[in-house]
C-alpha positions in Angstrom: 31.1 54.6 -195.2 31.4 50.6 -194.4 35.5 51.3 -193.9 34.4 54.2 -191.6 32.3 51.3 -189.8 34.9 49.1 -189.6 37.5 51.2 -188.1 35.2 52.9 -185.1 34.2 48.9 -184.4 37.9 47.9 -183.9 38.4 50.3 -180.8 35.0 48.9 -178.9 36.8 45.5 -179.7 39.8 46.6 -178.6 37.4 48.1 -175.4 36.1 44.7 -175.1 39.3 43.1 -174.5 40.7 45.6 -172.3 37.6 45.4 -169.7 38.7 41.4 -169.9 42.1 42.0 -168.9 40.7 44.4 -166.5 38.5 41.9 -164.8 40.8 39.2 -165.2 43.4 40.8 -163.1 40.6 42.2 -160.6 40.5 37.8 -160.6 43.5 37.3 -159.8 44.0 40.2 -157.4 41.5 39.3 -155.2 43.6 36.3 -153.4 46.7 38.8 -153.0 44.5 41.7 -151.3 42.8 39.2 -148.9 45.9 37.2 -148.3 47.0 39.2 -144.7 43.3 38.1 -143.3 43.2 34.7 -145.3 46.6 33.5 -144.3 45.8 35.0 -140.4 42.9 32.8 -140.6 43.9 29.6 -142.1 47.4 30.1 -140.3 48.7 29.2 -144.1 52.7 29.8 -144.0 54.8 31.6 -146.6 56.0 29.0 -148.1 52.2 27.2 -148.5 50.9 30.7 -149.9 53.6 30.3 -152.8 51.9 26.6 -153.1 48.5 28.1 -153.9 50.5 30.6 -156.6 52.0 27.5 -158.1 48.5 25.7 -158.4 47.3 28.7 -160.4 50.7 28.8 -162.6 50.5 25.3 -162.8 46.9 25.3 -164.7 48.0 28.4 -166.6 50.7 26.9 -167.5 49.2 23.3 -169.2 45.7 25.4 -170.4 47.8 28.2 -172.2 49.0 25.2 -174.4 45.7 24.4 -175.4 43.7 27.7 -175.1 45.7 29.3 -177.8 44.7 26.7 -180.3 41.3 25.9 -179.3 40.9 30.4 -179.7 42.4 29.4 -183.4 39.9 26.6 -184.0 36.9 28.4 -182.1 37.2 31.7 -183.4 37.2 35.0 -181.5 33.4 34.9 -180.3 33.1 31.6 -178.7 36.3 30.9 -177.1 36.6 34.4 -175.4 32.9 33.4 -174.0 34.0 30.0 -172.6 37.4 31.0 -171.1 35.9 34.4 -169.2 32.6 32.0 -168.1 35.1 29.6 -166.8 37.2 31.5 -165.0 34.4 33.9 -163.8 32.8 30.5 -162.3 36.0 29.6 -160.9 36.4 33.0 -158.8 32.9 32.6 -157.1 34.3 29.0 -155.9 36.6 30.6 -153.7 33.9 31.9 -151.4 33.8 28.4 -150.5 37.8 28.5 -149.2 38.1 26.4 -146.1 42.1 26.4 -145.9 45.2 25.8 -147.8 43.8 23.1 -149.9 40.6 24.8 -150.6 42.0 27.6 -152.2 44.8 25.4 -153.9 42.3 24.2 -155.9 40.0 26.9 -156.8 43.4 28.7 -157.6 43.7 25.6 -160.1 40.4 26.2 -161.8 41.1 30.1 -161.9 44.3 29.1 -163.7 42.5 27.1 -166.3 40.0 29.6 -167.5 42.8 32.4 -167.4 44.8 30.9 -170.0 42.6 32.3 -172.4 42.8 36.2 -171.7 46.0 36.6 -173.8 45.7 34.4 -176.7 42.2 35.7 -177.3 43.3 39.5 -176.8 46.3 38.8 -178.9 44.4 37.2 -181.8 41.9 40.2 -181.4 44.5 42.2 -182.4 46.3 40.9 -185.1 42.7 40.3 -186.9 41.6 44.3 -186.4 44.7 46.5 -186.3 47.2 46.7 -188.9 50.9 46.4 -187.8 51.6 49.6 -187.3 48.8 50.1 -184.8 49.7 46.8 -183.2 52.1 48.0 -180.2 49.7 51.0 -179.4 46.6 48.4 -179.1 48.8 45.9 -177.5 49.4 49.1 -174.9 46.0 49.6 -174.5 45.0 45.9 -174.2 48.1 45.2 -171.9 46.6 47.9 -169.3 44.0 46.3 -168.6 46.4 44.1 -166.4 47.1 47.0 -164.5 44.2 49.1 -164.7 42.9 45.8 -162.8 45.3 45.7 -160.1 45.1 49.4 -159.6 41.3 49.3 -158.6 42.0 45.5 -156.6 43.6 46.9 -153.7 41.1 49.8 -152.7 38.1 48.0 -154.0 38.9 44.8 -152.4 39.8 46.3 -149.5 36.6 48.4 -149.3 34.5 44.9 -149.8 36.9 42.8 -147.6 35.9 45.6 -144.7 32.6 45.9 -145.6 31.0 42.6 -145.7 33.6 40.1 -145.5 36.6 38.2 -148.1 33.6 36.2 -149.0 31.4 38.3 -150.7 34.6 39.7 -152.8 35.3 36.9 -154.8 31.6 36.5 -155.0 31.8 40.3 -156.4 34.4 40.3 -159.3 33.0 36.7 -160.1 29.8 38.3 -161.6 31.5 41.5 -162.9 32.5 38.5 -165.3 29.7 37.2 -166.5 28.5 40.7 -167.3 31.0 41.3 -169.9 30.1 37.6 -171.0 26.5 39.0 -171.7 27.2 41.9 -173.7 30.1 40.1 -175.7 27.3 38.0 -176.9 25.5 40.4 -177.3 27.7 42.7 -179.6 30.7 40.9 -181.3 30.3 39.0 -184.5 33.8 38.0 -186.4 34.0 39.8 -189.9 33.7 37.0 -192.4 36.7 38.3 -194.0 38.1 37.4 -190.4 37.2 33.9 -190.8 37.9 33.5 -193.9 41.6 34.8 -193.6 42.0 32.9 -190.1 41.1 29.5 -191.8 43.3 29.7 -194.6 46.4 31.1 -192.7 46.3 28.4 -190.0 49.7 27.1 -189.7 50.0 23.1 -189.0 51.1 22.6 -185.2 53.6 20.0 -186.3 55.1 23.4 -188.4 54.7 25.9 -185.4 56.9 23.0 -183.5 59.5 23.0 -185.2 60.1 26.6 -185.0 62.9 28.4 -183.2 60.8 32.1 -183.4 58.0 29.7 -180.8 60.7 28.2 -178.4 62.5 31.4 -178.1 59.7 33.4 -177.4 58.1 31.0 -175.1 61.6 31.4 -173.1 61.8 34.6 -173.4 58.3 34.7 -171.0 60.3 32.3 -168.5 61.8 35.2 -168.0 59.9 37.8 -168.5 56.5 37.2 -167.3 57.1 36.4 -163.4 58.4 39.7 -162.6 54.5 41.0 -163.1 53.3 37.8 -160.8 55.7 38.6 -158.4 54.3 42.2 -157.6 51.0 41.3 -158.6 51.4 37.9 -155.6 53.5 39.4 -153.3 53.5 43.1 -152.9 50.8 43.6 -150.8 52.5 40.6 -148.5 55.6 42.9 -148.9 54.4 45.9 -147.4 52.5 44.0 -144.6 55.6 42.3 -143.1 58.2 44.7 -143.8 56.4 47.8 -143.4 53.7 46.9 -141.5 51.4 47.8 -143.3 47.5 47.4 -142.2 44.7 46.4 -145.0 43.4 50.0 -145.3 46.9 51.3 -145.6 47.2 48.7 -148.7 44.3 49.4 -150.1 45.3 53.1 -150.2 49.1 53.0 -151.3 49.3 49.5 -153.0 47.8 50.5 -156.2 50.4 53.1 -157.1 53.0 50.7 -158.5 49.9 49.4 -161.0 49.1 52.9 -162.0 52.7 54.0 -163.4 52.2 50.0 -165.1 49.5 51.6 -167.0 51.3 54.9 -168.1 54.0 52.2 -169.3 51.5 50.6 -171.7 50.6 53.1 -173.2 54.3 54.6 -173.1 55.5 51.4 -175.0 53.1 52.0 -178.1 53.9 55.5 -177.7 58.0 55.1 -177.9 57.3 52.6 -181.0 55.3 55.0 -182.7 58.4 57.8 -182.1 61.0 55.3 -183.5 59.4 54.6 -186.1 59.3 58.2 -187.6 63.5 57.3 -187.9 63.2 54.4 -190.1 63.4 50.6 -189.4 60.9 48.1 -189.8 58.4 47.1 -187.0 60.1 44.3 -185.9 63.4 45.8 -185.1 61.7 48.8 -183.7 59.8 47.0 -181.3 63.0 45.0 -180.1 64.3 48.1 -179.7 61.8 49.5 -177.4 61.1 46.1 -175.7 65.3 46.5 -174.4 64.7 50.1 -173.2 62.2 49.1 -171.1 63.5 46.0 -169.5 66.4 48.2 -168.7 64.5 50.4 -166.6 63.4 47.5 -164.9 66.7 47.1 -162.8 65.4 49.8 -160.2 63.9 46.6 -158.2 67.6 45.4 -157.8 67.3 48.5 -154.9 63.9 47.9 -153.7 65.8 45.9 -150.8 67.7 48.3 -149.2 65.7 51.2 -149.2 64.6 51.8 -145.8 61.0 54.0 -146.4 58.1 52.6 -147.7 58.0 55.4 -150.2 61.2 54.9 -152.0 60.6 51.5 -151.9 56.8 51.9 -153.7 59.0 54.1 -155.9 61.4 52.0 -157.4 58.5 49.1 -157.7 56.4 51.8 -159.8 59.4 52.4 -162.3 60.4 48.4 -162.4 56.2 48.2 -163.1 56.3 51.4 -165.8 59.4 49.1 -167.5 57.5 46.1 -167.3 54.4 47.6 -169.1 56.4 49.3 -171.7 58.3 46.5 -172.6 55.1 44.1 -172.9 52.8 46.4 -175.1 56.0 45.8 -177.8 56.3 42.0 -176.8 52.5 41.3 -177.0 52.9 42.7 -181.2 55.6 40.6 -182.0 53.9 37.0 -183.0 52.0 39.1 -185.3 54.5 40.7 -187.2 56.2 37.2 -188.3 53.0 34.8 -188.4 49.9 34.7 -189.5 46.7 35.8 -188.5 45.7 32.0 -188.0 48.3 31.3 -185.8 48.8 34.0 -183.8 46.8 32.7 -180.9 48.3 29.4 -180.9 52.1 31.4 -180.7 50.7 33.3 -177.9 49.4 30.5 -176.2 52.9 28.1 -176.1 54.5 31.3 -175.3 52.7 31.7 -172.4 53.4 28.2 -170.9 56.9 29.8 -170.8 54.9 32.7 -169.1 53.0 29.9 -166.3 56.1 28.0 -166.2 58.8 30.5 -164.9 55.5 32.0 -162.9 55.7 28.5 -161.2 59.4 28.4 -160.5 59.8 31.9 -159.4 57.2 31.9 -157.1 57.9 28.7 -155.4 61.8 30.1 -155.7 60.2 33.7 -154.2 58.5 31.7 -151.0 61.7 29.9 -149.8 63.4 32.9 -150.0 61.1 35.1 -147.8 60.9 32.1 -145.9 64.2 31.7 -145.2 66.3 34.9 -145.8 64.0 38.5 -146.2 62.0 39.8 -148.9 65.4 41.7 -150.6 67.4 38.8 -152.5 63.9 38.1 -154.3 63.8 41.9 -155.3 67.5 41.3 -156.8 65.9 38.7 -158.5 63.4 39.9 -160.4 65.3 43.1 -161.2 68.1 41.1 -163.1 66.1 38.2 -164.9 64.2 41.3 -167.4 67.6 41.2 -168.8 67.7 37.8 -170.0 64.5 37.8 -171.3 65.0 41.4 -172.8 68.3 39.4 -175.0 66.2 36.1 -176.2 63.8 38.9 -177.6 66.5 40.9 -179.4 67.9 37.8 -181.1 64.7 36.5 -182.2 64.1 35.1 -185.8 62.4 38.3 -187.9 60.5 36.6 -190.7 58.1 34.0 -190.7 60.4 32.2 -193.7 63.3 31.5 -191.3 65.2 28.3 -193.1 64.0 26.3 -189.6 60.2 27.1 -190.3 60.6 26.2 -194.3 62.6 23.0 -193.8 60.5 21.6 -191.1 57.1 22.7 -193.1 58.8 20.5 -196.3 59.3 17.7 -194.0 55.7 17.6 -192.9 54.9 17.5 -195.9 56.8 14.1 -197.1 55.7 12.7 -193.9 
């Protein structure tokens, strides 16, 4: 009876987390669904829109550092709480926006409390689900991102014409702190959690000297800014080059985030199916994490297709790619470390994730500044591919000689 307990627990945990990453992306939504009115308004260029992206990437980037292991030294309970309080804070600021810098810096503080999302659904998982329900979670987890971005564009667009930009950041500030209320109210780690966490912690100096953590970390370089770029830009997309009015949006720019979902749960899907063949997890879900960047190419065409439909297309297959590849990516830490440091591997990684977010979108406004819209779609259909080979060649055991030799040194130090 207490095993039957545990298991039904894990999925509202896993519910939990999803409704996280659903808010969180509702978070960071709301700027790109109000940018045709804010950037009307403000008279904010291009080029100083991708400045208020890289504000946000550039918190992400420094906070993911250090959210991952302040989840590992926090625990589950509290550190979810304080990053989704922070950054629900952060959202309700921007009703304050007065111009460029304004939102530059409440784009900062979003970034800060963001970081956490991730590492603390990553760690959720690796302490609940056993590894071979690890890529289906992840799936489920991950789709919150685009469950999120699905419902920003109609429902921001619906608030935006009702009452104002104002009130919508006020809006999906407090849809925050009332999952911060019943999280509270309902989770409490296992104590064999805790106890397992504590002893499995793996010294930072140890995690450092990995090549697993650097790879993967630029492996999200890579990987990672193709999802900011269509969660940033497309609605920008389909306003200039399609013309495109904000109830038009809100009806059509969704689709792209719906096929993202499919691809989450796709991803766990496909691992599930390979695995039935043989293999272990961590070559299956290297496996799968290459189909799907492949598929991810279509955006290479996005440029130079003339309708708005094939062009919404070929951006819903790069997304269903995308999705597909990152429920297998978000499983890997956890099949070669442990529980302990699974948050803190997340957390470097996605540094990687805020850094390339950075360069790409600062590299994303000169070019729509200066040429058109389809150099950066030839962009971000070809970088999947690097990242897609960085995860193939990955170290697959936690006992690589690099991770023994520099845990010996420690040691003697």
């Amino acid at each position: 009876m207490q095993f039957r307990i545990i298991v039904d627990r894990k999925w509202v945990v896993l519910g939990f987390a999803f409704v996280a990453t659903v808010i969180n992306y509702l978070d960071r939504q709301t700027l790109s669904v109000m940018a045709p009115v804010l950037l009307e308004e403000f008279h904010i260029s291009a080029q100083s829109y991708s400045h208020i992206i890289f504000a946000f990437m550039l918190a992400y980037t420094i906070m993911n550092g250090v959210s991952g292991l302040l989840l590992d030294r926090l625990g589950s309970r509290v550190g979810y709480a304080l990053t989704i309080a922070w950054w629900s804070a952060a959202e309700m600021l921007h009703a304050l926006s007065a111009g460029a810098l304004s939102l530059g810096i409440f784009r900062f503080l979003l970034g800060i409390g963001e970081a956490g999302n991730y590492p603390a659904g990553v760690k959720l998982i690796a302490e609940w689900f056993p590894v071979d329900e690890r890529s289906l979670a992840s799936g489920i987890f991950n789709s919150g991102a685009a469950i999120g971005a699905i419902l920003a564009p109609p429902l921001l667009a619906w608030i935006l014409l009702s009452t104002g930009w104002r009130a919508a950041f006020v809006v999906v500030g407090l849809a925050g702190f009332t999952w911060l209320f019943a999280w509270m109210f309902f989770y409490r780690t296992p104590q064999a959690t805790i106890r397992s966490c504590s002893s499995d912690r793996v010294p930072l100096k140890t995690l450092l000297c990995s090549r697993f953590l650097w790879q993967f970390t630029l492996s999200k370089v890579f990987s990672d800014p193709v999802w900011y770029f269509y969660t940033f830009w497309f609605p920008r997309y389909l306003q200039v080059v399609h013309g495109f009015s904000i109830s038009k949006i809100g009806e059509q720019a969704w689709i792209p985030f719906f096929t993202g979902a499919i691809g989450n749960l796709a991803g766990g899907v496909f691992f599930s199916g390979l695995m039935r063949f043989g293999g272990t997890a961590a070559t299956i879900r290297r496996i799968s994490t290459l189909f799907f960047s492949a598929i991810m190419t279509s955006a290479v065409f996005v440029g130079s297709t003339r309708s708005s439909a094939g062009c919404i297309a070929l951006v819903s297959i790069a997304t269903f790619g995308y999705c597909g590849a990152a429920a297998n990516l978000l499983a890997i830490p956890g099949d070669v470390f442990s529980k302990g440091a699974v948050a803190s591997i997340w957390g470097f990684a996605s540094m990687g994730s805020g850094l390339g977010g950075m360069v790409f979108s600062l590299v994303t406004g000169w070019l729509v500044e200066h040429y058109s819209f389809r150099p950066a779609f030839i962009l971000f259909g070809v970088i999947p591919l690097i990242a897609a080979w960085l995860v193939w060649t990955l170290p697959r055991k936690a006992n690589s000689d690099d991770l023994l030799s520099c845990a010996a040194l420690n040691s003697t130090a």
